[in-house]
N, CA, C and O atoms as a printed pandas DataFrame, in Angstrom:
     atom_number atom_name residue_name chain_id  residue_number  x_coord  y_coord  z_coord
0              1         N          UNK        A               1    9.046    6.427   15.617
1              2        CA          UNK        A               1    8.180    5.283   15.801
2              3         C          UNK        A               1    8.985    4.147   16.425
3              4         O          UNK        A               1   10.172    3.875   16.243
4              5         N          UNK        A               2    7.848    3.387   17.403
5              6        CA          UNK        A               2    8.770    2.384   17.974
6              7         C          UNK        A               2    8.636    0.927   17.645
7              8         O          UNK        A               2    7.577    0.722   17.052
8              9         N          UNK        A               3    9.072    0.270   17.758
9             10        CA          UNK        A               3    7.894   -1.582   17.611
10            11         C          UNK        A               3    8.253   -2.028   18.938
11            12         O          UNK        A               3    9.418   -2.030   19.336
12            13         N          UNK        A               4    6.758   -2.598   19.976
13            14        CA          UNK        A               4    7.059   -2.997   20.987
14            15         C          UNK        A               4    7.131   -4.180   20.361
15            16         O          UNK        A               4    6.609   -4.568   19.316
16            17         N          UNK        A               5    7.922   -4.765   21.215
17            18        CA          UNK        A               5    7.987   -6.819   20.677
18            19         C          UNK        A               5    7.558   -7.460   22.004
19            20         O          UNK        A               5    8.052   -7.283   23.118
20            21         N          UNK        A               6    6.413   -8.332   21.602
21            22        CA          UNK        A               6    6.189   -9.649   23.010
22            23         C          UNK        A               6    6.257  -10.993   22.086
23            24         O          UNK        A               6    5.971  -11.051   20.890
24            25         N          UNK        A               7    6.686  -12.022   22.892
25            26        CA          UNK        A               7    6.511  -13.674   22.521
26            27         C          UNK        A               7    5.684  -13.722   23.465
27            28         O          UNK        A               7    5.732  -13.425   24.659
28            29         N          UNK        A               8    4.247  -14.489   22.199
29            30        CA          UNK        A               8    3.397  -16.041   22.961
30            31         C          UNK        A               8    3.507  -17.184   22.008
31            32         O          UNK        A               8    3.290  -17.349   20.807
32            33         N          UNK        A               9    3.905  -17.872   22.954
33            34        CA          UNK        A               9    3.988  -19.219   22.775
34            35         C          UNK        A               9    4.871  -19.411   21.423
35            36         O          UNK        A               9    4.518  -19.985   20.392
36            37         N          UNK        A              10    6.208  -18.730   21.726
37            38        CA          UNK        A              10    7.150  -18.915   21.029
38            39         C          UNK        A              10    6.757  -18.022   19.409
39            40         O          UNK        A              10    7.342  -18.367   18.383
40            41         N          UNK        A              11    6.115  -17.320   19.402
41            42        CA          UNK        A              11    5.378  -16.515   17.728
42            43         C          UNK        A              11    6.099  -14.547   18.376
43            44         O          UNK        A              11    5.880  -13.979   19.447
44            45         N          UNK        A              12    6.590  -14.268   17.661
45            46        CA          UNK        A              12    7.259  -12.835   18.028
46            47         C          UNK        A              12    5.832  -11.922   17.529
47            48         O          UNK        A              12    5.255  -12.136   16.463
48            49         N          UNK        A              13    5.489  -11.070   18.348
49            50        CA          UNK        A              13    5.185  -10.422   17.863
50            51         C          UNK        A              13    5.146   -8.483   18.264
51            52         O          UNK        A              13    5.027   -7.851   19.314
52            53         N          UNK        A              14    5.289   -8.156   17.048
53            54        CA          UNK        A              14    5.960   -6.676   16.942
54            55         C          UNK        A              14    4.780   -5.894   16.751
55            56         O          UNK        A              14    3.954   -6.277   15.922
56            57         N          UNK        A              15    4.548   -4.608   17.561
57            58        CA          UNK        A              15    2.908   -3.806   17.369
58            59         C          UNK        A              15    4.200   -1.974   17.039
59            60         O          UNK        A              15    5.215   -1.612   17.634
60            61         N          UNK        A              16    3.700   -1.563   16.278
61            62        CA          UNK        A              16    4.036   -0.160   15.793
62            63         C          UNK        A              16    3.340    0.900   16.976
63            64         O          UNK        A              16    2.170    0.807   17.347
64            65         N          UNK        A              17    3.998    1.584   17.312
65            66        CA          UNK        A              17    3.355    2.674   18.315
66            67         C          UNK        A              17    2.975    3.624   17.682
67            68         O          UNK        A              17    2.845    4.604   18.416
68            69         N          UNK        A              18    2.713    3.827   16.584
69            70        CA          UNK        A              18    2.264    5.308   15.368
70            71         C          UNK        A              18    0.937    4.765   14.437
71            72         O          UNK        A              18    0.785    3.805   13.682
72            73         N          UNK        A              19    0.163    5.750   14.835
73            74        CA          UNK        A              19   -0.960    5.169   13.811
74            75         C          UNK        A              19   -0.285    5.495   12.015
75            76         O          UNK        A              19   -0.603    5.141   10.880
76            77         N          UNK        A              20    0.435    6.080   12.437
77            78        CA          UNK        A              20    0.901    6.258   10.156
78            79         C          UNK        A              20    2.102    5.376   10.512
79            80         O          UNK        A              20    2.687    5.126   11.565
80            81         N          UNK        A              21    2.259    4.971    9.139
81            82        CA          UNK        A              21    3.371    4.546    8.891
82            83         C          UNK        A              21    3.771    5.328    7.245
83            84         O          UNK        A              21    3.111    5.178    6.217
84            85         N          UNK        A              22    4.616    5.888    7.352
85            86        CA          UNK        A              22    4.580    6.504    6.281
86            87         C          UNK        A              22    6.197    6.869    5.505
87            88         O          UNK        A              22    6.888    5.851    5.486
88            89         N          UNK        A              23    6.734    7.811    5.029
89            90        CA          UNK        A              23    8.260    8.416    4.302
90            91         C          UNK        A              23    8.120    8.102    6.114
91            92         O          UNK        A              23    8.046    7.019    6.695
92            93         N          UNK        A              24    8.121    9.489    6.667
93            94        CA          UNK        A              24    8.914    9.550    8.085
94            95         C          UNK        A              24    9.153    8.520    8.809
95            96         O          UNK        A              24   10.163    8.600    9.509
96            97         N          UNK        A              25    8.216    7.057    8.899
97            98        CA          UNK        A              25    8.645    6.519    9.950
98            99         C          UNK        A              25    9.060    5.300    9.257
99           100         O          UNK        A              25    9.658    4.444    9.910
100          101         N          UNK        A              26    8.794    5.096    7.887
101          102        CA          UNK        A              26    9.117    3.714    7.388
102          103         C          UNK        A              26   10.752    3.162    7.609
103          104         O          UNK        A              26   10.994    1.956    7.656
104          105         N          UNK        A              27   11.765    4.144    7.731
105          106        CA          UNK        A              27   12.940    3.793    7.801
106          107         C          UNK        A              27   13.296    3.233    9.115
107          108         O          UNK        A              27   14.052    2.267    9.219
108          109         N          UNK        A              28   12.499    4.119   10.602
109          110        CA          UNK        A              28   12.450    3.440   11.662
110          111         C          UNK        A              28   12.396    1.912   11.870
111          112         O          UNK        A              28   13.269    1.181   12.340
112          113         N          UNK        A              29   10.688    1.479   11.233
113          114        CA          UNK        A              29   10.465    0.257   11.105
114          115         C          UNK        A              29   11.232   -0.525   10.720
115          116         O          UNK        A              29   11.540   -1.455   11.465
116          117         N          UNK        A              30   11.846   -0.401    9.318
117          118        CA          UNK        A              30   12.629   -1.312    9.065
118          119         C          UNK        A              30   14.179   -1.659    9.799
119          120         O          UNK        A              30   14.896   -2.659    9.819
120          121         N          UNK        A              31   14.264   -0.475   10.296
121          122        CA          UNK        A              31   15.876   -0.893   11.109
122          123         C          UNK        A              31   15.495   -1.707   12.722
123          124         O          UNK        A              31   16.251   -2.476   13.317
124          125         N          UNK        A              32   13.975   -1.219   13.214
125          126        CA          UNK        A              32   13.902   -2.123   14.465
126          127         C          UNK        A              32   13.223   -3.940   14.185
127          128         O          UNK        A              32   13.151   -4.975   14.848
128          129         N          UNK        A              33   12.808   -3.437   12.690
129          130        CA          UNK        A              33   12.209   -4.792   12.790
130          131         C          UNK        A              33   13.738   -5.861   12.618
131          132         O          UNK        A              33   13.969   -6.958   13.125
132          133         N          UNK        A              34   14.312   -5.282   11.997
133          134        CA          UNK        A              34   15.825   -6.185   11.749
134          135         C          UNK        A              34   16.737   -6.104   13.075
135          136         O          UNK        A              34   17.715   -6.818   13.296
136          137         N          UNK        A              35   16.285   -5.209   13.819
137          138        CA          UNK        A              35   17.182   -5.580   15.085
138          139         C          UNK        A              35   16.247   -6.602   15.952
139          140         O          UNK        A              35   16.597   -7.417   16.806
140          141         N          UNK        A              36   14.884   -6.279   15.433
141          142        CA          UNK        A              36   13.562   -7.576   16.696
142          143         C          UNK        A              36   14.095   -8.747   16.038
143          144         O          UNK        A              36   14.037   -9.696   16.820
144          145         N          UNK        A              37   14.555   -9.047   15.000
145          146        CA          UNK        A              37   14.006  -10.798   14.081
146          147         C          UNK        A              37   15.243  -10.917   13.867
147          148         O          UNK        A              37   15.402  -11.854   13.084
148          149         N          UNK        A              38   16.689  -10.222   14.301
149          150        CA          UNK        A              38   17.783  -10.400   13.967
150          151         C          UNK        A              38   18.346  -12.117   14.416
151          152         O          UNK        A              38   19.011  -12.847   13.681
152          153         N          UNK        A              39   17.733  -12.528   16.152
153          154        CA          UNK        A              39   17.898  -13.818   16.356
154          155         C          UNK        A              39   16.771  -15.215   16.315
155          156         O          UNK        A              39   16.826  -16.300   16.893
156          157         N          UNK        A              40   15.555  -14.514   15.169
157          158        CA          UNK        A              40   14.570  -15.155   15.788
158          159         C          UNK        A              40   14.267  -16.084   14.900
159          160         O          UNK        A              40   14.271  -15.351   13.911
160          161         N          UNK        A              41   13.887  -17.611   14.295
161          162        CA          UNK        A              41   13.696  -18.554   13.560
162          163         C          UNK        A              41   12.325  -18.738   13.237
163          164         O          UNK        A              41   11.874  -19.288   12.233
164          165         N          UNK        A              42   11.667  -18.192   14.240
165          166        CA          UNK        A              42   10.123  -18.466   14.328
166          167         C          UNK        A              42    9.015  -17.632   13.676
167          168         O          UNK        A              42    9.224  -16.887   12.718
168          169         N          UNK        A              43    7.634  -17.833   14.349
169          170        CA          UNK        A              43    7.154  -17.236   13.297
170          171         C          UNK        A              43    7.182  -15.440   13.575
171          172         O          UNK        A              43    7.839  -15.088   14.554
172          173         N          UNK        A              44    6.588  -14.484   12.859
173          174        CA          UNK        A              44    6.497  -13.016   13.055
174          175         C          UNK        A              44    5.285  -12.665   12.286
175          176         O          UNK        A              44    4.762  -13.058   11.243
176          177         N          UNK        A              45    4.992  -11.631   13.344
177          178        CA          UNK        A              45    3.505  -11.532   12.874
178          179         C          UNK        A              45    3.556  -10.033   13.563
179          180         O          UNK        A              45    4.059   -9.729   14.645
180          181         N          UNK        A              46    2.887   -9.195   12.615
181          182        CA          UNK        A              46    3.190   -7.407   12.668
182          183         C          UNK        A              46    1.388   -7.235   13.118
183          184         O          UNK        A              46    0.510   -7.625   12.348
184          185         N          UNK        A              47    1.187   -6.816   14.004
185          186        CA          UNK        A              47    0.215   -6.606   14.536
186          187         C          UNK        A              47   -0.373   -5.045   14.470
187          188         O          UNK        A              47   -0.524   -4.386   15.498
188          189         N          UNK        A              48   -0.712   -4.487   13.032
189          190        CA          UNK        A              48   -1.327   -3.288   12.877
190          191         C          UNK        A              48   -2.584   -2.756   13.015
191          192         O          UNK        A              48   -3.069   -1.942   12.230
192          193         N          UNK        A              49   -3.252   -3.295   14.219
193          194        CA          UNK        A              49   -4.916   -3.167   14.589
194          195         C          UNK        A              49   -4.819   -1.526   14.963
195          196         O          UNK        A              49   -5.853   -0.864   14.883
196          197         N          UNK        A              50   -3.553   -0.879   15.374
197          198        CA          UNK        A              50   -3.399    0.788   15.608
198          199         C          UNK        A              50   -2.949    1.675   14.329
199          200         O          UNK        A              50   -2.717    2.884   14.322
200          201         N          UNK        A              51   -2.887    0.788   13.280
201          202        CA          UNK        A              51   -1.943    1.867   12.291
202          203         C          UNK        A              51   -3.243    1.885   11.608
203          204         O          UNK        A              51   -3.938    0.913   11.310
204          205         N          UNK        A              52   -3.568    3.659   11.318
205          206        CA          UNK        A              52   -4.453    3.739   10.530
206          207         C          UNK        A              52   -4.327    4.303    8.880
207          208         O          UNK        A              52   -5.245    4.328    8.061
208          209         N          UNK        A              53   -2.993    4.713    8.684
209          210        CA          UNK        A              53   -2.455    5.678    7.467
210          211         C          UNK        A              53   -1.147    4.523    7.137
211          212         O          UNK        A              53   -0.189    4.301    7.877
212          213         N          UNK        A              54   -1.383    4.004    6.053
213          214        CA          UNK        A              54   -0.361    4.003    5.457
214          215         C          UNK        A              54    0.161    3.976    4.156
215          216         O          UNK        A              54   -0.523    3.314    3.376
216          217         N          UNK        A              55    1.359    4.597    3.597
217          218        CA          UNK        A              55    1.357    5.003    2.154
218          219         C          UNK        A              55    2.247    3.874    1.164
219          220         O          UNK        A              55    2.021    2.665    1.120
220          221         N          UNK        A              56    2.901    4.327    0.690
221          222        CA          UNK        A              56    3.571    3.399   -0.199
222          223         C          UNK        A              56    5.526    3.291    0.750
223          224         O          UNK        A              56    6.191    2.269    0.916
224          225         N          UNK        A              57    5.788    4.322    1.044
225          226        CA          UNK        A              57    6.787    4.054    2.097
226          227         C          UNK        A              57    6.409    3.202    2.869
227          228         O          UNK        A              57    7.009    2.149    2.649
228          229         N          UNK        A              58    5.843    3.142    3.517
229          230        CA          UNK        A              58    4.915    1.827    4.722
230          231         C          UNK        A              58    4.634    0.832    4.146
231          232         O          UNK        A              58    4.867   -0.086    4.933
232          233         N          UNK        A              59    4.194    0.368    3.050
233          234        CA          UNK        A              59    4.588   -0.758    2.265
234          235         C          UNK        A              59    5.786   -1.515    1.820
235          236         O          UNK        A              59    6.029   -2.721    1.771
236          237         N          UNK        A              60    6.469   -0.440    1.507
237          238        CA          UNK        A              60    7.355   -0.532    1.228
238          239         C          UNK        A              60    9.030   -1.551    2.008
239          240         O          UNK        A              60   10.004   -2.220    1.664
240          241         N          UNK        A              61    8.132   -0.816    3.540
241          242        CA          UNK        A              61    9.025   -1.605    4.725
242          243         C          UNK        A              61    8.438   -2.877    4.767
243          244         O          UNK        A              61    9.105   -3.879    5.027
244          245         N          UNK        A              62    7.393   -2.903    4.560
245          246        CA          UNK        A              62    6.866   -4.389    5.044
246          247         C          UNK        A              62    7.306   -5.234    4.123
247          248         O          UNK        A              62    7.481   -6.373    4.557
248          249         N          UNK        A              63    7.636   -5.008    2.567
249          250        CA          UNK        A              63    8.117   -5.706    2.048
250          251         C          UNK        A              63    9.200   -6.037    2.453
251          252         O          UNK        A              63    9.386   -7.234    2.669
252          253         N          UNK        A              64   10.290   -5.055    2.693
253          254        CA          UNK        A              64   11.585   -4.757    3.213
254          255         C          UNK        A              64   11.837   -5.913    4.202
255          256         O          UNK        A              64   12.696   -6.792    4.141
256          257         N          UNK        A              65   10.778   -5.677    5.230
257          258        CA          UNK        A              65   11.098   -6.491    6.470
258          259         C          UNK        A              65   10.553   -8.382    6.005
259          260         O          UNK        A              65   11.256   -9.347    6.304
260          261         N          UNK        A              66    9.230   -8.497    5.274
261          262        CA          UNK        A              66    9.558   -9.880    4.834
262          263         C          UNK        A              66   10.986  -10.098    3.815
263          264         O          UNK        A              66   11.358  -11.265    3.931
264          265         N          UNK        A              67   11.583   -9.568    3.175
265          266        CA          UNK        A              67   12.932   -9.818    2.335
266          267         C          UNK        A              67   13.915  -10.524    3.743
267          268         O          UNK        A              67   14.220  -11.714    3.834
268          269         N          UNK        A              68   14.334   -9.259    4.904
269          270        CA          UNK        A              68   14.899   -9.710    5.701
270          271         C          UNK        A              68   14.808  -10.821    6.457
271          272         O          UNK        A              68   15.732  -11.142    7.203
272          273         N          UNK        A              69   13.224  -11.829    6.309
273          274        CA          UNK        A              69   12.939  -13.362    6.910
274          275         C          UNK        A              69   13.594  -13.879    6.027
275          276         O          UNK        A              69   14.393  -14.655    6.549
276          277         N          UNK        A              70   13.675  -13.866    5.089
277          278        CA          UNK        A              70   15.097  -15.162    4.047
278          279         C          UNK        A              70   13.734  -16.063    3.747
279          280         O          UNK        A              70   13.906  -17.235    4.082
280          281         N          UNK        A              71   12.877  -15.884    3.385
281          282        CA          UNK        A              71   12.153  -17.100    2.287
282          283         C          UNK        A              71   11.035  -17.780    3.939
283          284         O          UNK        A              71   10.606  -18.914    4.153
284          285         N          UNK        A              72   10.935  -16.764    4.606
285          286        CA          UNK        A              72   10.498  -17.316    5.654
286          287         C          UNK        A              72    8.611  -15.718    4.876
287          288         O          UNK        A              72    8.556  -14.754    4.113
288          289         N          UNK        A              73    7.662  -16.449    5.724
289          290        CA          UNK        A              73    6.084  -15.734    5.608
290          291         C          UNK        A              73    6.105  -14.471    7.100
291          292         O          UNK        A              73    6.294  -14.785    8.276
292          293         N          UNK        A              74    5.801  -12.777    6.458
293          294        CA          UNK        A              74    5.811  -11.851    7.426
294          295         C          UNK        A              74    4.171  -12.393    7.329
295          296         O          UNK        A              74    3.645  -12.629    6.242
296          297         N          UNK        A              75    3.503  -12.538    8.559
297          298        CA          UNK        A              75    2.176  -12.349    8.822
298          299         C          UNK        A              75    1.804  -10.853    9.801
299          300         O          UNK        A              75    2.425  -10.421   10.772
300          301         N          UNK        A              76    0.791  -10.396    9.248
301          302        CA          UNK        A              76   -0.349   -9.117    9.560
302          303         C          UNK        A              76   -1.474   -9.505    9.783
303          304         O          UNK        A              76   -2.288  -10.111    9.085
304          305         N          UNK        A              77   -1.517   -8.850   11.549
305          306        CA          UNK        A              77   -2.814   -8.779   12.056
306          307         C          UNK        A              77   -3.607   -7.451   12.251
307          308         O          UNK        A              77   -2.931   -6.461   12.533
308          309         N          UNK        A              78   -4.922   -7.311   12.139
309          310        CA          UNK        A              78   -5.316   -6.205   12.587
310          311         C          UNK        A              78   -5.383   -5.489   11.371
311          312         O          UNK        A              78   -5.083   -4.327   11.644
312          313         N          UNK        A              79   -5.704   -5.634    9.784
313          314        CA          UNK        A              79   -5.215   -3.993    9.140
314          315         C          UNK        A              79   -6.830   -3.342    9.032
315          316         O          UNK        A              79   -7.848   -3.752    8.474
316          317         N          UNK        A              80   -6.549   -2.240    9.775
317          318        CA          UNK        A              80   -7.793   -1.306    9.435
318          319         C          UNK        A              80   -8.258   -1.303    8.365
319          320         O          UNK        A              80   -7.591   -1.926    7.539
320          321         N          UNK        A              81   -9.565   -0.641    7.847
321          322        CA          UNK        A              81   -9.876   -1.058    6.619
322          323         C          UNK        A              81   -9.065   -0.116    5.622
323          324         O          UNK        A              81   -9.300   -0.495    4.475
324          325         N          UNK        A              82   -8.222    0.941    5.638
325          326        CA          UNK        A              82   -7.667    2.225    4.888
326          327         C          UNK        A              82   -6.353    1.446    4.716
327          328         O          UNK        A              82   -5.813    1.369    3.613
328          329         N          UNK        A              83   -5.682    0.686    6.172
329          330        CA          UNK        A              83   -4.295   -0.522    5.523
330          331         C          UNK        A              83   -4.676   -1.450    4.686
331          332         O          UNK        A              83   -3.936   -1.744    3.748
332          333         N          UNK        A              84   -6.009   -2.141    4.883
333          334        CA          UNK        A              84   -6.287   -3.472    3.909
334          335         C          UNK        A              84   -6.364   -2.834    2.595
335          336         O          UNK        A              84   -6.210   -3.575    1.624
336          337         N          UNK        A              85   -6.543   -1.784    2.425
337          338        CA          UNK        A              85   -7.541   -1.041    0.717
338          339         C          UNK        A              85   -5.888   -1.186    0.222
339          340         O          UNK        A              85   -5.554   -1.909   -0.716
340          341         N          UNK        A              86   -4.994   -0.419    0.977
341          342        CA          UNK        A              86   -3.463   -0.258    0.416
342          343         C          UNK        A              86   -2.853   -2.294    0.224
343          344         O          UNK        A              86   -2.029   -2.841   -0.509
344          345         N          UNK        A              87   -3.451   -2.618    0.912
345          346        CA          UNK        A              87   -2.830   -4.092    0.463
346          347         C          UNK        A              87   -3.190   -4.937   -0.649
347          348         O          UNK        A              87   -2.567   -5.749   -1.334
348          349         N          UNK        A              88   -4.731   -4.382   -0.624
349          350        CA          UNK        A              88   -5.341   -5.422   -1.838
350          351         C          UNK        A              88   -5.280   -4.382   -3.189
351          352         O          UNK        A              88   -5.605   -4.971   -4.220
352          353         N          UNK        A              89   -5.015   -3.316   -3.329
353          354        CA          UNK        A              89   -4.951   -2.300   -4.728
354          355         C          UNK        A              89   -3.705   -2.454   -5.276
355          356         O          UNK        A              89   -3.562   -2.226   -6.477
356          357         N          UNK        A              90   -2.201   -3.020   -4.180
357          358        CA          UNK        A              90   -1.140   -3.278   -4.621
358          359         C          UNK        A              90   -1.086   -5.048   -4.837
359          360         O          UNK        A              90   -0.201   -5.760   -5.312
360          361         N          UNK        A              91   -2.132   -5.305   -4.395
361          362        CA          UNK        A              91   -1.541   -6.999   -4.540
362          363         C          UNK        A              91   -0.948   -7.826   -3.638
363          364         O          UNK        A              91   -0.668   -9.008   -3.834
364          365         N          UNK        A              92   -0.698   -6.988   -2.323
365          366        CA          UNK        A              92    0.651   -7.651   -1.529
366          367         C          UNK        A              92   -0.666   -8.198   -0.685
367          368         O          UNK        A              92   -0.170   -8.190    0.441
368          369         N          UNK        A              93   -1.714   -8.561   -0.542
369          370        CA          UNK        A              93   -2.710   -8.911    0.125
370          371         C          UNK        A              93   -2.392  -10.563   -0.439
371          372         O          UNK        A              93   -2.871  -11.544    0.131
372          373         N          UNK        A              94   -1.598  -10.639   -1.524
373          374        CA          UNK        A              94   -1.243  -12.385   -2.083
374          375         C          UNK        A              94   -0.008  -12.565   -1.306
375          376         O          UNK        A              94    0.113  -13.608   -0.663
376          377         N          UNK        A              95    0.829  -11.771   -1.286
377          378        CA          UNK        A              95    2.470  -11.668   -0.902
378          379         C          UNK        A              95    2.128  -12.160    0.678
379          380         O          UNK        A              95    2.581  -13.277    0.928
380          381         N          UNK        A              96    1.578  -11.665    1.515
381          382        CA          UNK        A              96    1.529  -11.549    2.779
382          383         C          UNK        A              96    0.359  -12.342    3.723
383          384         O          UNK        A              96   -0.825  -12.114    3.472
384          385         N          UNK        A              97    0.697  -13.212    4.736
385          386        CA          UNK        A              97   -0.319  -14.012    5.024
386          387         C          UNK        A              97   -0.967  -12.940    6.577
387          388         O          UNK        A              97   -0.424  -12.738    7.663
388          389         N          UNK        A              98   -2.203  -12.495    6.067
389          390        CA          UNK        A              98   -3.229  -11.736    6.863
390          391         C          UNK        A              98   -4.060  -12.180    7.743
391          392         O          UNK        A              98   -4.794  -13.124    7.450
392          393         N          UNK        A              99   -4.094  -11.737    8.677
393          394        CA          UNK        A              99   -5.139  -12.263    9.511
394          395         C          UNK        A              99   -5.858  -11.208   10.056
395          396         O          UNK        A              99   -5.460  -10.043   10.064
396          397         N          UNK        A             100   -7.167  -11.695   10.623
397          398        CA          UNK        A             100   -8.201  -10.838   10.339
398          399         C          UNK        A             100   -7.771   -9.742   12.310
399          400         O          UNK        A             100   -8.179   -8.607   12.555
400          401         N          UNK        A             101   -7.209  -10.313   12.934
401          402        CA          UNK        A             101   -6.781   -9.808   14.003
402          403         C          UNK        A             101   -5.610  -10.873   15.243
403          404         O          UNK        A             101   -5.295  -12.052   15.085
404          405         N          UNK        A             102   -5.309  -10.196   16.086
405          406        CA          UNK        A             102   -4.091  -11.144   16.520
406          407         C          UNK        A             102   -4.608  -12.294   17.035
407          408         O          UNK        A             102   -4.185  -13.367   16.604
408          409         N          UNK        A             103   -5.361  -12.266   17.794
409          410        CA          UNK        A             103   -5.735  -13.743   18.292
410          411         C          UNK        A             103   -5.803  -14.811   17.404
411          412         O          UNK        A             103   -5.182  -15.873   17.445
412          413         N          UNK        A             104   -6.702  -14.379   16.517
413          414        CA          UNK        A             104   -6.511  -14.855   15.067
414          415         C          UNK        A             104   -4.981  -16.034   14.730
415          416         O          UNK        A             104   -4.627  -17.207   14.607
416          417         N          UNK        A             105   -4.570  -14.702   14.720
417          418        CA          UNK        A             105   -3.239  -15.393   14.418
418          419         C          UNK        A             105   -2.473  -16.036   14.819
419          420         O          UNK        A             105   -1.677  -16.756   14.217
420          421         N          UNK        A             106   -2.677  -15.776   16.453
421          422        CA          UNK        A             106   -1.890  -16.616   17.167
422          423         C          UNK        A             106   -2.335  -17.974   17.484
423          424         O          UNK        A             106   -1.439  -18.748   17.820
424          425         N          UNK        A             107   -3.761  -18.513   17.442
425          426        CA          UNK        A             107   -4.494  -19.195   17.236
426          427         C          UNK        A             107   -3.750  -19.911   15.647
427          428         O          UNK        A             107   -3.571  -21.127   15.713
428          429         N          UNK        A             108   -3.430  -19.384   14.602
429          430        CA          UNK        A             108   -3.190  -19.958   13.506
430          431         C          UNK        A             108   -4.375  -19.696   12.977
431          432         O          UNK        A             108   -3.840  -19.637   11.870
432          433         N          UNK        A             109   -6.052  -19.376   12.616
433          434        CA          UNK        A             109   -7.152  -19.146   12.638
434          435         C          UNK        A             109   -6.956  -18.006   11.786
435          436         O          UNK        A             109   -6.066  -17.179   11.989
436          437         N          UNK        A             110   -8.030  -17.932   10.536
437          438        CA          UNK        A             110   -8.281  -16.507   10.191
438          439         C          UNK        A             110   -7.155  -15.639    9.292
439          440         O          UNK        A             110   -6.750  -14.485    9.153
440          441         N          UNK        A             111   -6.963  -16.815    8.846
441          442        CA          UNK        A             111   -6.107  -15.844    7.621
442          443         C          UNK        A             111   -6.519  -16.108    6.637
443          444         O          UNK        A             111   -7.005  -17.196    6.325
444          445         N          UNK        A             112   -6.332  -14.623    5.589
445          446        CA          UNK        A             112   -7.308  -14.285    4.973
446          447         C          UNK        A             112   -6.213  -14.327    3.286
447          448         O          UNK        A             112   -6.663  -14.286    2.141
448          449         N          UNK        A             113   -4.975  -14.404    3.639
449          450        CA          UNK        A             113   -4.749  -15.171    2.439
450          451         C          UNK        A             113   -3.045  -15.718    2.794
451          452         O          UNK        A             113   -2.429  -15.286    3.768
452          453         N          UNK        A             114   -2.608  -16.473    2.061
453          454        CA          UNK        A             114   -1.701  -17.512    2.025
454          455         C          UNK        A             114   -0.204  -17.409    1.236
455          456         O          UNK        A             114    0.563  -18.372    1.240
């Protein structure tokens, strides 16, 4: 699995090329997301409008990868409804500021929690 990375208007944002995120690819994620945000201060926002599977490994990174912001907010755009069910049954739907899709977010607009 890959993460493409684009900046608008100074906001990084990283899209997963694998609809799962799962054991197999969660270790990927977390080593590119720490090489994408290794120089970056600003905001990050994981844009999963393509990931349709994900398990508790795939959670797992996302926690992983907000730890690696240092007290800084990972924002998620896009979660299908099978990613949102895994966010709000674990709770991290409080942990993580969501938005309902990227524009959304990049806008600042549409987040769905804080």
């Amino acid at each position: 699995m890959n993460l493409s990375k684009d900046t608008t208007n100074g906001v990084l944002v990283l899209t997963p090329d694998s609809e799962r995120i799962d054991a197999a690819s969660a270790i990927y994620l977390k080593d590119q997301f720490r090489d994408a945000t290794a120089q970056v201060d600003g905001r990050v926002i994981i844009d999963l409008a393509g990931v349709n599977f994900m398990d508790s490994s795939g959670l797992g990174a996302m926690v992983s990868a907000l730890k690696l912001l240092k007290g800084r907010k990972l924002e998620l755009s896009g979660l299908t409804p099978v990613v949102e069910k895994v966010f709000k049954l674990t709770r991290m739907d409080q942990v993580f500021i969501i938005h309902s899709d990227l524009n959304s977010a990049l806008s600042g607009t549409g987040a769905d929690a804080a």
